[in-house]
TIDRENNU-691351 format. One line per 5 residues: number of its first residue (from 0); for each residue x, y, z of C-alpha. Coordinates in steps of 0.5 Angstrom, whole numbers. Example, Ala and Ser with C-alpha at 12.3 -4.5 7.8 and 13.67 -1.06 7.14 Angstrom:
2
0> 25/-9/16 | 27/-2/14
***
This chain:
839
0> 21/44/-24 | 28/46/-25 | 28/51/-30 | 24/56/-32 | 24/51/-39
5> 22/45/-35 | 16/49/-32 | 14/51/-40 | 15/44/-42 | 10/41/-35
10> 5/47/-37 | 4/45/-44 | 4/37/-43 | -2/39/-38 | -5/43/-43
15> -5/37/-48 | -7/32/-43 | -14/37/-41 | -15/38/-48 | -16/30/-50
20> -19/29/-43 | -24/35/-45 | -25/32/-52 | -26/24/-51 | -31/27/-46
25> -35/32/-50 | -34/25/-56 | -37/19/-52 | -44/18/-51 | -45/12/-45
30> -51/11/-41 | -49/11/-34 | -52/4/-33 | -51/0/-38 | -45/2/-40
35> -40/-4/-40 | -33/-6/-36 | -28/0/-39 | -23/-1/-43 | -16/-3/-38
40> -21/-8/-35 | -18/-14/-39 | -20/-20/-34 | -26/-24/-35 | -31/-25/-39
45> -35/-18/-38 | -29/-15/-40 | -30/-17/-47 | -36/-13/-48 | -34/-6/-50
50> -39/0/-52 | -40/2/-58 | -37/10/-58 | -39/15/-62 | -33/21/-64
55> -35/26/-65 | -30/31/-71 | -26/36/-67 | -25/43/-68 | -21/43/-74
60> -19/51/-73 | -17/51/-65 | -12/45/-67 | -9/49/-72 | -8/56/-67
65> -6/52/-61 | 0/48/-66 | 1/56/-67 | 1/59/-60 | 5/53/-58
70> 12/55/-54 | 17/50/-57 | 20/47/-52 | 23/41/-49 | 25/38/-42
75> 33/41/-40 | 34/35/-35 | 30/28/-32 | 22/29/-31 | 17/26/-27
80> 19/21/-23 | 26/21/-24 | 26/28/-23 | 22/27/-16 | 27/22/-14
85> 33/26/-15 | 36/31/-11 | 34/39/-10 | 38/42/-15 | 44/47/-15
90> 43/54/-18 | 47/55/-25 | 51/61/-21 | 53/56/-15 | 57/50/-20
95> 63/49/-22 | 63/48/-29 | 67/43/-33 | 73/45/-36 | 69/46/-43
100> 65/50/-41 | 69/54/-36 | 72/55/-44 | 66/59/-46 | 65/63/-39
105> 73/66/-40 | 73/68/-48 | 64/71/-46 | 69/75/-40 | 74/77/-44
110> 71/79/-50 | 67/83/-43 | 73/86/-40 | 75/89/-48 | 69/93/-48
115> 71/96/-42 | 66/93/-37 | 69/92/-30 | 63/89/-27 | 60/82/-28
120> 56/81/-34 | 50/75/-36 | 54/70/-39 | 51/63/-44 | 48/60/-37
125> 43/64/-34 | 40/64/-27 | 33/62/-25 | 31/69/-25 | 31/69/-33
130> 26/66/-37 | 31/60/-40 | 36/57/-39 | 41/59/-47 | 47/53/-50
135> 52/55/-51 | 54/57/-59 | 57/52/-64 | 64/58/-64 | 64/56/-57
140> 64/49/-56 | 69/48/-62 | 74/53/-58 | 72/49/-51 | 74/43/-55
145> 81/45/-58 | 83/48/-50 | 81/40/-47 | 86/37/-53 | 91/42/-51
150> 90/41/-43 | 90/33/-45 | 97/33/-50 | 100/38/-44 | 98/31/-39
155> 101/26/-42 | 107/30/-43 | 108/30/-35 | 106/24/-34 | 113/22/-31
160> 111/27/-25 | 110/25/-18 | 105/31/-17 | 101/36/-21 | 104/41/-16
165> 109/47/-18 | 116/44/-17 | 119/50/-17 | 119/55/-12 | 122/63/-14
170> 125/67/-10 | 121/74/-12 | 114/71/-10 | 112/70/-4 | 112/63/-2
175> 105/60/-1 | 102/54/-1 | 102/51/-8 | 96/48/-11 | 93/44/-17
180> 92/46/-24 | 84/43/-24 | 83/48/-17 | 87/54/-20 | 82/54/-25
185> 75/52/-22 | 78/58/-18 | 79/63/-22 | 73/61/-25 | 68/62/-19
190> 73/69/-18 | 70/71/-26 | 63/69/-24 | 62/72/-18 | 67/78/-19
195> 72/79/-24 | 76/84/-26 | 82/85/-31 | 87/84/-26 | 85/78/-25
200> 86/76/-32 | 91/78/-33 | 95/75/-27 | 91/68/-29 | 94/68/-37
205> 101/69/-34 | 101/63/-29 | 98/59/-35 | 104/61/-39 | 109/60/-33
210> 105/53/-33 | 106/51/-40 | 114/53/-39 | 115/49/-33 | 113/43/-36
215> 116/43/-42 | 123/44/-37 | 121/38/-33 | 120/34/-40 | 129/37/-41
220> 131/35/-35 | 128/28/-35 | 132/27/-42 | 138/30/-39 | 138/25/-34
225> 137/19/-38 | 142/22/-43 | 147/22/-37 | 146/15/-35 | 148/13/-43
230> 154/17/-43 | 156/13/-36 | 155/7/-38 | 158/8/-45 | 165/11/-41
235> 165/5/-37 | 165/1/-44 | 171/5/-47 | 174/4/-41 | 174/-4/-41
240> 175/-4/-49 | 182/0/-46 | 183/-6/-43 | 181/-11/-47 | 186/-7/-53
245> 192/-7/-49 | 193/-14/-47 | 191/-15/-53 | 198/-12/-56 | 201/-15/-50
250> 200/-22/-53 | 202/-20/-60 | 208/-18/-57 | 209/-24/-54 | 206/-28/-60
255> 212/-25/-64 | 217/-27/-60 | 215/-34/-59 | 212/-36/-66 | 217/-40/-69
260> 216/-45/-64 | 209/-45/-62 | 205/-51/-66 | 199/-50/-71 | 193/-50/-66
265> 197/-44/-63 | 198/-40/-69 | 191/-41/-70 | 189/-38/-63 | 194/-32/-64
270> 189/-30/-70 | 183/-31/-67 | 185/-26/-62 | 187/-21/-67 | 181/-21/-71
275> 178/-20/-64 | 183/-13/-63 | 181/-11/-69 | 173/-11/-67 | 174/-9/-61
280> 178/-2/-64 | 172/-2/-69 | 168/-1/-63 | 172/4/-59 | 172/8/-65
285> 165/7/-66 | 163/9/-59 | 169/15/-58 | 164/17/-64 | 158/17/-60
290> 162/21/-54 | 162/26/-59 | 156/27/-60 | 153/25/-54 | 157/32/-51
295> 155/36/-57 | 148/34/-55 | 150/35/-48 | 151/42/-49 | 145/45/-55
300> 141/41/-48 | 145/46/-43 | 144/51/-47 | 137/51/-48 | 136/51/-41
305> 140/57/-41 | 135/60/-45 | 130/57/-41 | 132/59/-35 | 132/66/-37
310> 125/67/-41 | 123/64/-35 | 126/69/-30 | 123/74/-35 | 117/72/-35
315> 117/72/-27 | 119/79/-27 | 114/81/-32 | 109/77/-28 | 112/81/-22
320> 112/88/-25 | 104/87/-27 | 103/85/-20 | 105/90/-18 | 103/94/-23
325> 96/91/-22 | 97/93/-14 | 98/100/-15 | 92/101/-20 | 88/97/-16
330> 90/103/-10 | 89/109/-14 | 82/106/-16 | 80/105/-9 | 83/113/-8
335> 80/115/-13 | 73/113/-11 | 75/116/-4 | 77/122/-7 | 70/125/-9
340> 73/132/-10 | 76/130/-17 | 71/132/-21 | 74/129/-27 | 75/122/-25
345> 68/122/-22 | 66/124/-29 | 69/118/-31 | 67/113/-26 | 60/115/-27
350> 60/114/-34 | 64/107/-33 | 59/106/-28 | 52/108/-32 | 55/104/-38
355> 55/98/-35 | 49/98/-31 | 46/100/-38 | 49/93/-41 | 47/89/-35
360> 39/93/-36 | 40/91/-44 | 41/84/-42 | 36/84/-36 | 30/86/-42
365> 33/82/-47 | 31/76/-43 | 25/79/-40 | 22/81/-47 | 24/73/-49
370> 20/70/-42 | 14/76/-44 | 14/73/-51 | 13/66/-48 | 9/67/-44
375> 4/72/-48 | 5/65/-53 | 2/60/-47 | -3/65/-45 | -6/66/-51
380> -6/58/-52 | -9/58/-44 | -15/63/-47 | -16/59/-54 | -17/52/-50
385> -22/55/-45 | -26/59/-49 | -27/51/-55 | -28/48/-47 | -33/53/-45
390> -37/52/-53 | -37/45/-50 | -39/45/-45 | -45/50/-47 | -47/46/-52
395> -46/39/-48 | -51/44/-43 | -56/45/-50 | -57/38/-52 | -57/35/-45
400> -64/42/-44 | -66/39/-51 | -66/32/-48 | -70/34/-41 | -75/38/-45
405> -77/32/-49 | -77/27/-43 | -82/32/-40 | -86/32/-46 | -85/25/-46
410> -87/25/-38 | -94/29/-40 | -96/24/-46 | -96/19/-41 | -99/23/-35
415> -104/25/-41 | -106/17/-42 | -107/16/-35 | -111/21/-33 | -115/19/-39
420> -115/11/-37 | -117/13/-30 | -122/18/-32 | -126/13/-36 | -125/7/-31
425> -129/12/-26 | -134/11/-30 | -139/5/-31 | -141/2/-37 | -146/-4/-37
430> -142/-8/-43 | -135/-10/-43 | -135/-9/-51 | -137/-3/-51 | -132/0/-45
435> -128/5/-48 | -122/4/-43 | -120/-3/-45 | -117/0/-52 | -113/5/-47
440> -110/0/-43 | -108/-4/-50 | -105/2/-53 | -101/3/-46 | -98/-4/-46
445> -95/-3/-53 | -93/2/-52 | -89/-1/-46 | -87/-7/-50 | -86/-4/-55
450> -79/-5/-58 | -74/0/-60 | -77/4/-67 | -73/8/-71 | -72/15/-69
455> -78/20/-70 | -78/28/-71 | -81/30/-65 | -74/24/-62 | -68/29/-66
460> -65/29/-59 | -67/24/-55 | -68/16/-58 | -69/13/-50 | -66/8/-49
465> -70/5/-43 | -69/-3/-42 | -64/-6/-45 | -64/-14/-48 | -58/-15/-42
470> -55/-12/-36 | -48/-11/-36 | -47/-18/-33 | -49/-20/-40 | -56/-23/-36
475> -63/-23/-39 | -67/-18/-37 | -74/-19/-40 | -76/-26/-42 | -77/-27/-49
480> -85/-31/-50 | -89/-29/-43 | -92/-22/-45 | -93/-21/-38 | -86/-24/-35
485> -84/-19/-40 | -88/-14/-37 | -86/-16/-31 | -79/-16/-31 | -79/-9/-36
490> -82/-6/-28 | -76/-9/-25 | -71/-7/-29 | -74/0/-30 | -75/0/-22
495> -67/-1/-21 | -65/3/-26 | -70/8/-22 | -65/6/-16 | -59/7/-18
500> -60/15/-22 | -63/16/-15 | -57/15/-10 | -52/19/-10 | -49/15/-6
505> -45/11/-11 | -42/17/-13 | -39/18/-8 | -37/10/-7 | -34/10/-13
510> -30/17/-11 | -27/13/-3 | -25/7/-7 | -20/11/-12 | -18/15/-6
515> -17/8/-3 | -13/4/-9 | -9/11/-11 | -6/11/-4 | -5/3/-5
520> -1/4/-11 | 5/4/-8 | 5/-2/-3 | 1/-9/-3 | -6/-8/0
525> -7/-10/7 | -13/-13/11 | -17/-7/15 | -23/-4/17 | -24/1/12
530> -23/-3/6 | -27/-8/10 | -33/-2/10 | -32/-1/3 | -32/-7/1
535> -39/-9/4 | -41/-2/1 | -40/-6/-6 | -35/-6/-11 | -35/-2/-17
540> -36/-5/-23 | -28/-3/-26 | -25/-5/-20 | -28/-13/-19 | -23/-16/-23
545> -18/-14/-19 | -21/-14/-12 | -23/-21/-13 | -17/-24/-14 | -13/-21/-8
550> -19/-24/-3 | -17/-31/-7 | -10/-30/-7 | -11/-28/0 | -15/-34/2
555> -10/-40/-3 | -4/-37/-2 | -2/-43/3 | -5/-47/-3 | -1/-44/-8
560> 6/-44/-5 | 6/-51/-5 | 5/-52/-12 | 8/-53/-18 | 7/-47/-24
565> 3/-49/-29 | -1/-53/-24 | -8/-51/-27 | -5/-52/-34 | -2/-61/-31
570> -10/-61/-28 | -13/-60/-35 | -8/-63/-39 | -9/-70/-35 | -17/-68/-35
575> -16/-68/-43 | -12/-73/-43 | -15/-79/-39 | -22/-81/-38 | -26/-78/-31
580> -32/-81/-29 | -35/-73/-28 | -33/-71/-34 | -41/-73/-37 | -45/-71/-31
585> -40/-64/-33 | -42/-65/-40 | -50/-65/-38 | -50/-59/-33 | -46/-54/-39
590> -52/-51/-42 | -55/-52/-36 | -51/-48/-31 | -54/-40/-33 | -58/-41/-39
595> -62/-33/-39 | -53/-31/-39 | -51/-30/-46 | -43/-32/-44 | -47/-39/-43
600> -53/-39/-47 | -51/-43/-53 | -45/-49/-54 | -41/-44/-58 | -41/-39/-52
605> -33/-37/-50 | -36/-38/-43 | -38/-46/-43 | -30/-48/-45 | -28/-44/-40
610> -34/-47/-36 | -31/-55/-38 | -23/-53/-37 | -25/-50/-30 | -29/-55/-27
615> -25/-62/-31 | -19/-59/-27 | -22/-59/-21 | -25/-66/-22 | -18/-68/-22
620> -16/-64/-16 | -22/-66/-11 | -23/-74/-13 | -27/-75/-8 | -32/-69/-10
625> -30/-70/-16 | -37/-66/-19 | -43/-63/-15 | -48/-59/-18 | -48/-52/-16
630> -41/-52/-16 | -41/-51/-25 | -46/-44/-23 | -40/-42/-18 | -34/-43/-23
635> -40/-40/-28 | -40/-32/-24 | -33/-33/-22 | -31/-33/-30 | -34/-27/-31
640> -29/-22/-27 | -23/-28/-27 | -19/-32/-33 | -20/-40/-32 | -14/-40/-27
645> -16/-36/-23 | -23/-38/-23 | -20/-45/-22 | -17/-42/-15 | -24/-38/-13
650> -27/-45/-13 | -21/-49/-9 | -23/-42/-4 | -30/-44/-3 | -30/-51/-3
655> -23/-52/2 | -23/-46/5 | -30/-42/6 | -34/-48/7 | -34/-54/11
660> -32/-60/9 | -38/-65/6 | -41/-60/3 | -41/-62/-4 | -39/-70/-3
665> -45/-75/-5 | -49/-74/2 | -48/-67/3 | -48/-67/10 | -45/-59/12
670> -50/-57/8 | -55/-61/11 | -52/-58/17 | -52/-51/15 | -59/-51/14
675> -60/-53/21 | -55/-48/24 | -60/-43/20 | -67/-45/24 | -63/-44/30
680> -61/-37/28 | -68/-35/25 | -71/-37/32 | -66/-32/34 | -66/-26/29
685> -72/-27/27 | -77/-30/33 | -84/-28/30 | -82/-30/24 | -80/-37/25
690> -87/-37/29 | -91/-36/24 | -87/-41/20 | -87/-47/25 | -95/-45/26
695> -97/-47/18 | -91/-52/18 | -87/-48/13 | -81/-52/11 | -76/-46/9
700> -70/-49/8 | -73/-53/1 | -72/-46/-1 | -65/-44/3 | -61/-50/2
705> -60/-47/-6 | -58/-41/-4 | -53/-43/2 | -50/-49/-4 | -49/-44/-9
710> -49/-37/-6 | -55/-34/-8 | -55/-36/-16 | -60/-35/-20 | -64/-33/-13
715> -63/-25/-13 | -62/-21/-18 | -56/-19/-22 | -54/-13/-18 | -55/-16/-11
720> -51/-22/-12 | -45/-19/-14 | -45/-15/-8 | -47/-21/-4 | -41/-24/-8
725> -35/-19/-7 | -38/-19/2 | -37/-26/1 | -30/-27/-2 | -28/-23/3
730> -31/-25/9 | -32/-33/9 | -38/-37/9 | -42/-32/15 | -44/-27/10
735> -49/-32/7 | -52/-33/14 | -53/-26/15 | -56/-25/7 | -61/-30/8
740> -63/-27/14 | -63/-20/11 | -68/-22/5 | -72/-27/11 | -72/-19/15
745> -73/-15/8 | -80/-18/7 | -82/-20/14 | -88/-17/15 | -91/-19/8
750> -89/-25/10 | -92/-25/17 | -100/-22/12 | -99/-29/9 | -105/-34/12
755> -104/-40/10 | -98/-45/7 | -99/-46/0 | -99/-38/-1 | -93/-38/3
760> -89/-43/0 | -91/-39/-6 | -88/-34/-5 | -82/-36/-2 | -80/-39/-9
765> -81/-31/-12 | -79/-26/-7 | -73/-25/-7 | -73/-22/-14 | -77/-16/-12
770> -72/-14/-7 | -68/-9/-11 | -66/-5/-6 | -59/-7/-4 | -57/0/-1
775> -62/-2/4 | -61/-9/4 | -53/-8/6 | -55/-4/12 | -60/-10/14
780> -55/-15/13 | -49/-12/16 | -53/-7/21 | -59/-9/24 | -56/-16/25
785> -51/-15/29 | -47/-18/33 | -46/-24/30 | -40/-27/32 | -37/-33/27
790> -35/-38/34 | -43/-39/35 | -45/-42/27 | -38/-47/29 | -41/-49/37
795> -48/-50/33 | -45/-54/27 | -41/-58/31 | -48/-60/35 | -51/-61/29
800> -46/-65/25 | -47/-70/31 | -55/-71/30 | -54/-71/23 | -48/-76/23
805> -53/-81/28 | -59/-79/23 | -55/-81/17 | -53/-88/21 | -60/-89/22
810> -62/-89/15 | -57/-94/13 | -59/-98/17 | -66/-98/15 | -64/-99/8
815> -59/-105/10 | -65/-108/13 | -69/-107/8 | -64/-110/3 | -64/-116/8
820> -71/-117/7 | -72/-116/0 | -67/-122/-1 | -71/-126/3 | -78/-124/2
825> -81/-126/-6 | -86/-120/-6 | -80/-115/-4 | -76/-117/-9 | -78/-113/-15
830> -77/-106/-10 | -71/-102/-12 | -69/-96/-9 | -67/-89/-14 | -61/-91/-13
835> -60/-97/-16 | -66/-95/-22 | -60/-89/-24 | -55/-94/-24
***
């Protein structure tokens, strides 16, 4: 901070900002793993879902002591941001102050210099080593403003000057370099403010007062001299009425002589050239006149600079007399501080000393008691704020003891119940009806599907919360009709709850992507190593809107640029607009796409309009593709974290960038490729697998080719998929393979206990929604698996494409032979392909 001040006004702020923090803190009741996307998220459909918060009251007597003890006090100059930017700045002792305010510093000075204080005193603007920087008084301002008028009415009378200079040069002061008035008085004003004394200000008035004479003198001579010029061209203008007038006379003389015989016209010439005598005698009276008066004036005007000349001499010997009193006094001051063995003097420069040291000690106190005060004020705030923290904090501290002390109850109760089950299972008992353990089991399975009751008395502090009806990504966690799919999928979600309470290490995932977004604050992400790492770690869940609309924006941007804006919004408008033969088969797979997500589960859900806008706009961007299945649960995980144009730009990623071309045309032929490229890289990875699939003729790419055609949807659970989604966005196509590997590599060897096909088709179909484990899951995908160079998988499908292609060709010529032998053949005629019975 600049100023003491400014420092007060930081430490209050962040006094106020710690207080809210602390008490929203101590206000909202979340549960850390389902609570929803915060509030600055506002993309996607997620982002909707917001907790229901319950506030707490504040303490209504701590807000009323902290408005008390707080210091008012508000920002001198630029805070924050503007202030960083800004230069260090200047101490008030080292500016040179305006000519207001050098006003105020020369009236504090003198009224100083009448006590008799000969040393510098603290004025209105304090240093830094004070606790506040004072204003200046209304008395003062008013004073500052009368002198800045009266220095603006002395400018415009000079304004005819060629310099703001003296343009005199006397003769009883020594000659030196004359200066400007603006720097004579920033001068004297440093002088006072370093090291004033009344010699000084006495040789400073007597220069303004022979400023102000000089001006004033300019101003008369300037007049005198047009004055002059008049008089000048008014003689001349006599001295040609003169002429005029005499030969005038002569042609009246001459007119007299000879009028007897001069014509009519003649006489009436002579006339006219009286008349014009007579006006010029007019005019020469007139101007005689104002000769007159101009030499009168001429002289008041010598006369007055006559008395100015000498009140000018005067005041230069009265200025030269204090001068040189100034000098004597000046050197019998500084004898008589040498001159230690008069006693009276040092007595009286004692005194002087001591009263000004005991002024300057007053006014240090004064400012010290001030800053002392201010800072008791903020201290006591400082205590009153910690100690309403700490009683949070202590009572945060209880409940959270009273809510462990009834998980334990709880805990007990259950271990209670088990050991009793276990007990009676031991024992044998001859007949179902009478074995005592079956009543057990029924009461332990309602009690694990039983719904959430009302608060009990023994549950005054803890109502538990253990599975809620939908994750945070609005998925179904426990099915509705099958009470032991419910059971089953309670178990799930309880064991990923069990996970993510158990690793620490999403804390500190969280901790390293805000040290990574706060240092990208201020310039764009870019490609590197380490948000490559965080990224394959996991998004955090506030974080996902953001992150993925980069990742596409960094794939489409070739895309983008060479588009119009408002190119999603032309695309929807001529879908809704004309007819496309997509639009029923898209129609068909809405309510089909997630069904167990309540932002698709029903028509009037916000995501299936979004759904239908996405996927209408991509049927007229890709006419060939125009609608495929699998493309709707694509743009449906999307929507999630993205609005419907920037899902409508992640499904031009994945189909025109991430994947090859014809992997959703008609024939699927990449990804009939893909699957191929996947064997080869099983037998690779994973050779005993492999194996043992190729020994019971297990064909797993009827349960892959889903997961490669929609990347995993519907085929991991909710957590695993996203993270499998941020790595994905990011890093292209190859992180499916290293995935699908990755769950194949998870469960490999209880895959490999599996003895015959039916039982491993079986659970081929299921086992991916028991991995729960994505941490361990990651570290197969990105660590075990390594290397897994990208120009392998393209060597490999540019071999398969062509055995696919010349397969492909095969089997339409089959069918062309066999539509020739239909025709001709009367038994085949009633054969028709699927094709056919569809259309």
């Amino acid at each position: 901070a600049a100023t003491r001040q400014d420092m007060t006004y930081w430490l209050q702020e962040l006094q106020q900002k710690r207080w809210e923090y602390c008490n929203n803190l101590d206000a909202a009741k979340r549960d850390s793993r389902t609570s929803p996307t915060p509030s600055d998220l506002s993309k996607g459909l997620v982002a909707k879902d917001n907790p229901d918060l319950s506030i707490l009251s504040q303490n209504a007597s701590a807000e009323r002591a902290r408005n008390i003890l707080a210091v008012e006090t508000s920002p001198t100059d630029l805070v924050g941001e503007q202030a960083a930017s800004q230069p260090a700045p200047i101490q008030p002792s080292a500016i040179n102050f305006s000519l207001k305010q050098w006003s105020t510093e020369i009236k504090n000075s003198m009224s100083s210099l009448r006590k008799g204080n000969n040393e510098n005193r603290k004025s209105v603007f304090y240093t830094s080593e004070e606790w506040e920087l004072l204003d200046p008084t209304p008395k003062d301002l008013e004073d500052s403003m009368a002198l800045e008028e009266k220095r603006k009415h002395l400018a415009e009378g000079s304004k005819g000057l060629t310099s703001s200079a003296f343009p005199f040069d006397f003769g009883r002061i020594p000659h030196k370099p004359r200066r400007p008035l603006k720097d004579r008085i920033g001068s004297s004003k440093n002088r006072n403010s370093s090291d004033s004394s009344p010699t000084e200000w006495c040789s400073g008035n007597g220069n303004k007062q022979v400023s102000e004479l000089q001006l004033k003198y300019q101003s008369q001579q300037e007049e005198l001299e047009k004055l002059k010029k008049d008089f000048l061209s008014q003689k001349e203008l006599v001295r040609l009425l003169q002429q005029t007038v005499r030969s005038s006379q002569y042609d009246k003389y001459f007119a007299s002589h000879l009028c007897e015989g001069v014509p009519k016209d003649k006489s009436e010439l002579l006339h006219q050239k009286d008349n014009q005598i007579l006006g010029l005698n007019n005019q020469l009276e007139k101007s005689n006149l104002e000769k007159d008066n101009l030499q009168q004036e001429v002289k008041n005007l010598k006369c007055k600079v006559g008395e100015l000349n000498e009140q000018l001499g005067m005041l230069m010997e009265t200025i030269q007399a204090k001068d040189e009193v100034i000098m004597k006094l000046s050197r019998q001051l500084s004898e008589c501080e040498d001159n230690t063995s008069s006693q009276s003097g040092a007595i009286n420069s004692s005194m002087v000393t001591c009263t000004n040291k005991e002024l300057q000690e007053l006014d240090r106190l004064k400012d010290n008691l001030q800053g002392y005060k201010n800072q008791n004020k903020f201290l006591n705030k400082e205590i009153l704020e910690l100690s309403a923290l700490r009683r949070n904090a202590e009572a945060r501290e209880r409940e959270w003891q009273a809510k462990c002390t009834s998980l334990e109850a709880k805990l007990c109760q259950t271990e209670s119940k088990y050991l009793i089950l276990l007990q009676e299972v031991k024992t044998p008992v001859c007949s179902e009806e009478q074995n005592p353990a079956r009543e057990v089991i029924t009461q332990l399975l309602e009690d694990a599907l039983k719904a959430e009751t009302s608060e009990q008395a023994e549950q005054a502090f803890f109502k538990p919360h253990l599975v809620s009806e939908y994750d945070i990504y609005g998925f179904q966690t426990v099915p509705e009709d099958d009470d032991e799919e419910k059971l089953v999928a309670k178990s799930r979600a309880l064991d990923l709850k069990s996970l993510s309470l158990s690793e620490n290490r999403e804390i500190s995932t969280g901790v390293k992507w805000e040290n990574y977004l706060a240092s990208t604050m201020n310039r764009e992400i870019m490609r590197c190593a380490e948000l490559k790492n965080l990224i394959r770690s996991g998004i955090p869940h506030e974080h996902r809107s953001k992150m993925w609309k980069w990742c596409i924006n960094l794939h489409v941007k070739k895309f983008k640029d060479s588009t119009v804006p408002g190119y999603f919004q032309t695309l929807l408008q001529n879908a809704l607009e004309k007819q496309n033969p997509a639009s029923k088969q898209i129609e068909l797979d809405l309510l089909r796409t997630l069904p167990n997500n309540k932002h698709y589960c029903s028509l009037t859900s916000e995501g299936i309009q979004k759904l239908r806008n996405v996927l209408l706009a991509f049927s007229w961007r890709n006419p060939d593709i125009g609608y495929c299945q699998g493309l709707n649960r694509l743009v449906a995980i999307a929507l999630l974290y993205l609005e419907q144009e920037d899902a409508f730009w992640c499904l031009v990623a994945i189909v025109e960038v991430f994947m090859p071309r014809d992997y959703y045309t008609k024939t699927l032929l990449g990804s009939q490729v893909d699957q191929r490229v996947f064997k080869d890289l099983m037998s690779e990875k994973l050779p005993r697998l492999h194996a043992h699939f190729e020994q019971y003729k297990v064909d797993y790419t009827l349960i892959t080719f889903n997961w490669f055609l929609v990347v995993f949807v519907d085929s991991v659970v909710s957590d695993i998929l996203f993270k499998i989604w941020d790595s994905f966005l990011y890093e292209g196509q190859k992180v499916i393979f290293r995935f699908a590997l990755a769950l194949f590599k998870y469960k490999e060897e209880e895959i490999l206990k599996l003895q015959d096909s039916m039982s491993i088709f079986k659970y081929l179909r299921y086992f991916t929604r028991t991995i729960l484990d994505a941490r361990k899951l990651t570290g197969i995908a990105f660590g075990d698996l390594n290397p897994f160079p990208l120009r392998q998988i393209r060597n490999r499908r540019t071999y398969h494409l062509e055995k696919v292609r010349l397969e492909l060709t095969e089997l339409e010529a089959i069918r062309e032979d066999f539509l020739r032998e239909r025709e001709t053949c009367v038994e085949k005629r009633d054969l028709i392909s699927d094709d056919e019975e569809d259309s």
